[in-house]
Every structure is written in C-alpha cells, then in structure tokens.
C-alpha positions in Angstrom: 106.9 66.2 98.7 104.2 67.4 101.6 101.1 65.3 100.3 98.0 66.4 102.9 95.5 63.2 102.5 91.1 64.6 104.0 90.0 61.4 104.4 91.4 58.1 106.8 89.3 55.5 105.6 90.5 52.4 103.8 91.6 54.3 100.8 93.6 57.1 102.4 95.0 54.5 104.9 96.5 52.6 101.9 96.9 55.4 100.1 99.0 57.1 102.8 100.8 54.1 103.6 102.3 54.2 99.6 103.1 57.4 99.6 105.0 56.9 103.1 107.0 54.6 102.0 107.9 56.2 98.6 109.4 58.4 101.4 107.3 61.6 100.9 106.0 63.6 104.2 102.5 62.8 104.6 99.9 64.3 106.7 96.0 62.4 107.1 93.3 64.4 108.1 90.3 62.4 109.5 87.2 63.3 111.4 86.4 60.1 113.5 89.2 59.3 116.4 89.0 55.4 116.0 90.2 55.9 112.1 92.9 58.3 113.7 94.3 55.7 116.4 94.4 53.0 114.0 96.2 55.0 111.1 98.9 56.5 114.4 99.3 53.3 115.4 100.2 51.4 112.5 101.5 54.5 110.1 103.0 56.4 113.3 101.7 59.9 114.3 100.1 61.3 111.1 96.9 62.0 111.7 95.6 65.2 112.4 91.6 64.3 113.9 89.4 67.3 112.7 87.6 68.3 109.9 89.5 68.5 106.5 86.6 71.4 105.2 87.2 73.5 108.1 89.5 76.3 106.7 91.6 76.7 110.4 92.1 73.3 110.3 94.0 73.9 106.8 95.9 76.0 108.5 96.9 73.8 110.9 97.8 71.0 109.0 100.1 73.8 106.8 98.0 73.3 103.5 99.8 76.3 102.5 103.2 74.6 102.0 101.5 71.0 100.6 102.7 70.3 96.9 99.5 67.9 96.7 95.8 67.9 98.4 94.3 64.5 97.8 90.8 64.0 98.9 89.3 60.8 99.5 86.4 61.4 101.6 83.1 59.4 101.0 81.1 62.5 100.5 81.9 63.9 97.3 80.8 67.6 98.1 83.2 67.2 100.4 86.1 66.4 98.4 84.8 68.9 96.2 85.1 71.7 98.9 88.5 70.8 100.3 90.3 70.9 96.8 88.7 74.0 95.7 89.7 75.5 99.0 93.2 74.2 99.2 93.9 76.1 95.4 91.9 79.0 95.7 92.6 79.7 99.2 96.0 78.0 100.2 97.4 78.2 96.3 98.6 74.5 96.2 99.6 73.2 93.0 97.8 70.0 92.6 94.6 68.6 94.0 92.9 65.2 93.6 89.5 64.2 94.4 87.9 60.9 94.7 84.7 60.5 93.0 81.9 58.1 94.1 79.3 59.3 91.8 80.9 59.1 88.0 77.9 61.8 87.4 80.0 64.2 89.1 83.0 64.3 87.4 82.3 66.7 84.5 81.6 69.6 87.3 85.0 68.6 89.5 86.8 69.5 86.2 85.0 72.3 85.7 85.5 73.7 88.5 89.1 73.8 88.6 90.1 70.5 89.9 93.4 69.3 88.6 92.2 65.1 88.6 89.5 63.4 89.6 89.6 59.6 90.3 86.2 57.6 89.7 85.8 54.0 91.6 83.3 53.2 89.1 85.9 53.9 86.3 89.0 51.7 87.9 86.4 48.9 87.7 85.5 49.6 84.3 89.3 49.6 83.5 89.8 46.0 85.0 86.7 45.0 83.3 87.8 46.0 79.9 91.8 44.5 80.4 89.3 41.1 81.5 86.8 40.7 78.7 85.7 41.3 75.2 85.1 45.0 73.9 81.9 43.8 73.3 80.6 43.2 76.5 82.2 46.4 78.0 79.7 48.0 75.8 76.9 46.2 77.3 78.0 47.0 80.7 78.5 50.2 80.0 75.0 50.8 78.7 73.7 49.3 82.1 75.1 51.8 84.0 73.5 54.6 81.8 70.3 53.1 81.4 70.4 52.5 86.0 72.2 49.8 87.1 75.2 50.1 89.5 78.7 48.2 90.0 79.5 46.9 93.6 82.3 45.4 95.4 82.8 43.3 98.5 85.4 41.2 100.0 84.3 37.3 100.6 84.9 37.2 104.5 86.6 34.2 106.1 83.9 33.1 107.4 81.1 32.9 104.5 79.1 29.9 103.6 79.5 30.9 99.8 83.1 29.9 100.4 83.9 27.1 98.1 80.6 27.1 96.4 80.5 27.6 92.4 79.0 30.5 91.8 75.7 28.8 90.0 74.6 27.4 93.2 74.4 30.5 94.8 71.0 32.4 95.2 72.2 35.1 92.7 69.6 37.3 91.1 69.2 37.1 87.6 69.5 41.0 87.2 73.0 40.6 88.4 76.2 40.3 86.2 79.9 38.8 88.1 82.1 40.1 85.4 85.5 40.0 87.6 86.8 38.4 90.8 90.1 40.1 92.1 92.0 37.2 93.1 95.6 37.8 95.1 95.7 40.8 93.2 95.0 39.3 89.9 91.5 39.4 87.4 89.4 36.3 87.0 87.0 36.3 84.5 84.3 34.0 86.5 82.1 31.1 85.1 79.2 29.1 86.5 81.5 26.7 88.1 83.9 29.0 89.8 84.0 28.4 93.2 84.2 31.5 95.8 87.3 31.8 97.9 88.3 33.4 101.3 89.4 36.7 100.7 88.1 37.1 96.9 87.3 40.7 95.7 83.5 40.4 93.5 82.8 42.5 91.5 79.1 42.8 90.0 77.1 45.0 88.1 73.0 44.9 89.3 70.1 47.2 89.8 69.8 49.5 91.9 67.3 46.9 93.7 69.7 44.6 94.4 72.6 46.7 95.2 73.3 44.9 98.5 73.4 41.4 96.3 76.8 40.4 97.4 76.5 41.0 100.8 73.3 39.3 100.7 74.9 36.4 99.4 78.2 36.3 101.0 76.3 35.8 104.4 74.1 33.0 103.6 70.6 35.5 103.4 68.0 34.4 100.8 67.8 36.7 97.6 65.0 37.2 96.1 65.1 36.7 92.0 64.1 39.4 89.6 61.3 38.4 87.6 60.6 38.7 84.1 
C-alpha cells in the first residue's frame, strides 16, 4: 500500500519506520528540514519537506493514488484539515488523525474522518490493563472534572535516577499510576526507584503539568496545598 504520513516528529518517524518495514511504500511529509534530514538519513529518502495542508503539495506527494492519509501533526486543526482534504478532494479511502485534545474527537468523526487516535486514550488503555476498575474511574473523573495526564522519558542523566519515588519533591495533586518499563507496565509504589530510560506516566492539574520534568531535572516543586 502507498501510506502518505503529514507529520515527521517522533510519532510519524516511528510510525513510518513500522510501516516501512512491513514493506509498504511510504511517503513523510514534514515542514521543518532538520525533522526531514534525520527521517532521510536514517529511513532513506522519504521525506517530502513542505506543508502537508497545502493542497499542491498533495499533489505532489501523489495523495491521489495513497490507499491511507495518516496525520500526526501536533496541531490538531491541522490533522483535521489534511484528512478532510485528502477524502474530499483527492478521494482516498482511509484517513487517520492523531488527536491531542480527547475533546476533539466527537467533531473528527463527525466530520467524516474514518479513525481518530487519542494519546490521552492509549494511556488510559495501559492504565486500565495496570490497575483496578475502580481507580480507572477515579482517574477518569479527574480528567473531566480538569486535570491532565503527562508523559516524559527519565533522561540518562537525572538525579531522580535511582531514587524511590517518595523521596522525590512530587506534588500532592499528582497521581504516578504507570511506569513504561522496556516496554512493559509497572504499577509504581512509594518505594519504586526511577530508572534511566523509564516512561512516567502521571495524571496532575493543569498547575503542575510540567511536574515530571520539574522533577526529573532536580528543580524544586512547589506542593499543592489543602
């Protein structure tokens, strides 16, 4: 299949790298040039640099013979724009839109696009395989009633690194429900120590929505108060 990618960041890098080597033709269309370079270089030449709303720069990247438009922009008008366009205007059978705000999905569908894919809900979805149903219900009345999940990567070089996770400076408005671990769910307790490379996931307020940063590079955070 011809499977046109709008978007090079990390997900349509990865994303593009699966589908090449499932052996389908794959063509990434990306606006900034360092994201092109590093996709041609590792991926081979496969990027088209441009923008993916631009309807001439469809053309050129043959959206008219694609079997599948994924975008995966960060803007989700954006993706929004690009897979209307590519099946109203180009006729291509199957689009796919990330979504980075889960309050947008109802009008993706409604406006004609064929499947939407929510960050927001693939976190809820290792949440729920991870814990009780009952806390999934907790969480997921947080995120109605404000809060926000985030995820960051512990870098190599973090002085949280080896450090349980009750002796870190960690708001008490935030919740670390899941640590990705080599590719596996951890379900974290007080005296779970951080590791190198460690995917966190948390669930906060909208305050503290830079907590894990915050905390993965040694800066103070403040604590909620009651």
């Amino acid at each position: 299949m011809y499977i046109i990618v709008a978007g090079g960041g990390k997900v349509g890098y990865y994303l593009a790298k699966s589908l090449l080597n499932q052996g389908h033709e794959v063509l990434v269309i990306e606006r900034d040039k360092h994201k092109c370079d590093v996709l041609s270089a590792d991926l081979g030449s496969i990027c088209q640099r441009g923008d993916a709303t631009d309807s001439i720069m469809m053309e050129e990247a043959g959206m008219e013979r694609a079997d599948i438009v994924i975008a995966v922009t960060g803007d989700d008008e954006d993706n929004l724009m690009i897979c209307q366009m590519a099946k109203k205007k180009f006729k291509v059978n199957r689009t796919i839109a990330r979504i980075n705000n889960p309050k947008n999905e109802k009008i993706f569908k409604l406006l004609g696009i064929d499947q939407t894919v929510s960050v927001t809900d693939l976190i809820l979805a290792q949440i729920e395989r991870e814990i009780p149903a009952q806390s999934l219900v907790h969480l997921l009345t947080l995120r109605e009633a404000g809060a926000t999940f985030v995820e960051a990567k512990v870098p190599e070089n973090s002085p949280a690194i080896g450090k349980p996770l009750q002796a870190l400076n960690i708001p008490a408005d935030c919740v670390i429900p899941l640590i990705i671990r080599n590719g596996k769910g951890v379900v974290p307790h007080g005296e779970t120590a951080l590791a190198a490379g460690d995917e966190v996931v948390a669930v906060t307020t909208l305050e503290h929505e830079n907590v894990l940063e915050r905390v993965f590079g040694g800066v103070p955070v403040q604590r909620a108060t009651s």
